[in-house]
C-alpha positions as a Markdown table, in Angstrom:
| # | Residue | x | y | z |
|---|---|---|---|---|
| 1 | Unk | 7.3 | -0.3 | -16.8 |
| 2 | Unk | 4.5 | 0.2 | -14.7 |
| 3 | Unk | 0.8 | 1.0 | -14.6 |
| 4 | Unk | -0.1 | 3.0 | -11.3 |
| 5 | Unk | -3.6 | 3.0 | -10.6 |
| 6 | Unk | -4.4 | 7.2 | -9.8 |
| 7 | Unk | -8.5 | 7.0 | -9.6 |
| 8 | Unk | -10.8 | 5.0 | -10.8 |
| 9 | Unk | -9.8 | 3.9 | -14.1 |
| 10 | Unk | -7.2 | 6.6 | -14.5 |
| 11 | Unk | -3.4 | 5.5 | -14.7 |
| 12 | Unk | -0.3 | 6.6 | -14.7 |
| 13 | Unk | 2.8 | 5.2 | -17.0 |
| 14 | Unk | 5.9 | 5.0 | -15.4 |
| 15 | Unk | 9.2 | 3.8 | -16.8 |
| 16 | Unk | 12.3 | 2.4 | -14.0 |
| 17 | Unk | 15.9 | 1.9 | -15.4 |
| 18 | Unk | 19.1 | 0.9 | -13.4 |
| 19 | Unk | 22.4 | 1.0 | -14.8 |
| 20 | Unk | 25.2 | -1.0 | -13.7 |
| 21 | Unk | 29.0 | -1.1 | -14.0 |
| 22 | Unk | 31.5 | -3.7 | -12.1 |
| 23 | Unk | 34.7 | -4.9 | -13.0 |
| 24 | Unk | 35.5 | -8.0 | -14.4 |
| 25 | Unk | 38.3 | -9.4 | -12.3 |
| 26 | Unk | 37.0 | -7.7 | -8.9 |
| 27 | Unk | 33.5 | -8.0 | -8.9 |
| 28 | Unk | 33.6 | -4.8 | -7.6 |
| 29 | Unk | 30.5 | -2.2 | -8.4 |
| 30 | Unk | 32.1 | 1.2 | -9.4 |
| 31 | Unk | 28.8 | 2.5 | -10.7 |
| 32 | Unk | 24.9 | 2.0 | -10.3 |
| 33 | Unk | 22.1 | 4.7 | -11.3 |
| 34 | Unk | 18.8 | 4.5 | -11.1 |
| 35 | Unk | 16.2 | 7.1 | -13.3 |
| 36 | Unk | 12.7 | 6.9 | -12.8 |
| 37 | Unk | 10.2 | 8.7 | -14.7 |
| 38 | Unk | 6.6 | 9.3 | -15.4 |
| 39 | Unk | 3.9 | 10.4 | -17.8 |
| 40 | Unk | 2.9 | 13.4 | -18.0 |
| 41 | Unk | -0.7 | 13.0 | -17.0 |
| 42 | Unk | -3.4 | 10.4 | -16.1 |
| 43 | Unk | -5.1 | 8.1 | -18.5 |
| 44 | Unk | -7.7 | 5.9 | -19.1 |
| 45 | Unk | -6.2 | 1.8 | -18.8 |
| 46 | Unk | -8.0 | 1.4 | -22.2 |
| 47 | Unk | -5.9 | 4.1 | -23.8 |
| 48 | Unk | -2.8 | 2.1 | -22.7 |
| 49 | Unk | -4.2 | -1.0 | -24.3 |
| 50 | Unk | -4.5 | 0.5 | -27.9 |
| 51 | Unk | -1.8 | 3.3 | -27.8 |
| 52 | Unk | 0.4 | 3.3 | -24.7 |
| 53 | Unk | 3.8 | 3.2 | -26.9 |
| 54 | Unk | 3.2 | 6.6 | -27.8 |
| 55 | Unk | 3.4 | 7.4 | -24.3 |
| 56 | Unk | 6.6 | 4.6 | -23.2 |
| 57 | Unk | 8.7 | 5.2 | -26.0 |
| 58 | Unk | 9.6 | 9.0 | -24.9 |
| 59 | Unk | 9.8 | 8.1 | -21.5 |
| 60 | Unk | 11.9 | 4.9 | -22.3 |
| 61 | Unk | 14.6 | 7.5 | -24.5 |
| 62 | Unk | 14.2 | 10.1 | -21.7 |
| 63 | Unk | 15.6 | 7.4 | -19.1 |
| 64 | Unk | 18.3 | 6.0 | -21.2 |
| 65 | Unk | 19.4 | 9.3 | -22.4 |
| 66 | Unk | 19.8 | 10.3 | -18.6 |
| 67 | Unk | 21.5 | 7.0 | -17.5 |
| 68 | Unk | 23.6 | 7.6 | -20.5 |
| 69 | Unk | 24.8 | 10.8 | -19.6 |
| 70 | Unk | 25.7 | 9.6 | -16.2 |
| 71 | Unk | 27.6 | 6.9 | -16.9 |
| 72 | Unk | 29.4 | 8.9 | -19.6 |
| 73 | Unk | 30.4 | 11.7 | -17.1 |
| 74 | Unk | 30.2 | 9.3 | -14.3 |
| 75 | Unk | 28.2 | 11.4 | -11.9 |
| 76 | Unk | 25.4 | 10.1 | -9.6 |
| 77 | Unk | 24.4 | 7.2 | -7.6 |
| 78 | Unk | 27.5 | 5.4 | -6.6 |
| 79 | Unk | 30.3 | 6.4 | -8.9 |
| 80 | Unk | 33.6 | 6.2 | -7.2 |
């Protein structure tokens, strides 16, 4: 998670998952993902201090949900 300055004392909330997959005897990495996303718009830092889990907690199921997918239908990044 992360709390991008925009202006002034505006921010913006954004959320960065990876996903990894490597097998056990090889070592070798036969998936990796990365999803990034954002909040929807800029808010003050304050608002974050007293309420920001109203904003992470959709963005947190949004990335997992999407990581999910992928590594369920093994698409993206590095699958092989």
């Amino acid at each position: 998670m992360v709390l991008e300055r925009i202006q002034g004392d505006n921010v913006r909330l954004y959320v960065h998952l990876r996903g990894q997959m490597e097998l056990l005897v090889s070592g070798q990495t036969v998936w990796d993902r990365e999803e990034i996303a954002s909040s929807s718009e800029p808010r003050l830092l304050d608002y974050y201090k007293e309420s920001g889990m109203k904003d992470l907690d959709p963005l947190l199921e949004k990335t997992g949900k999407n990581l999910a997918y992928d590594f369920i239908y093994l698409k993206g990044g590095n699958a092989k």
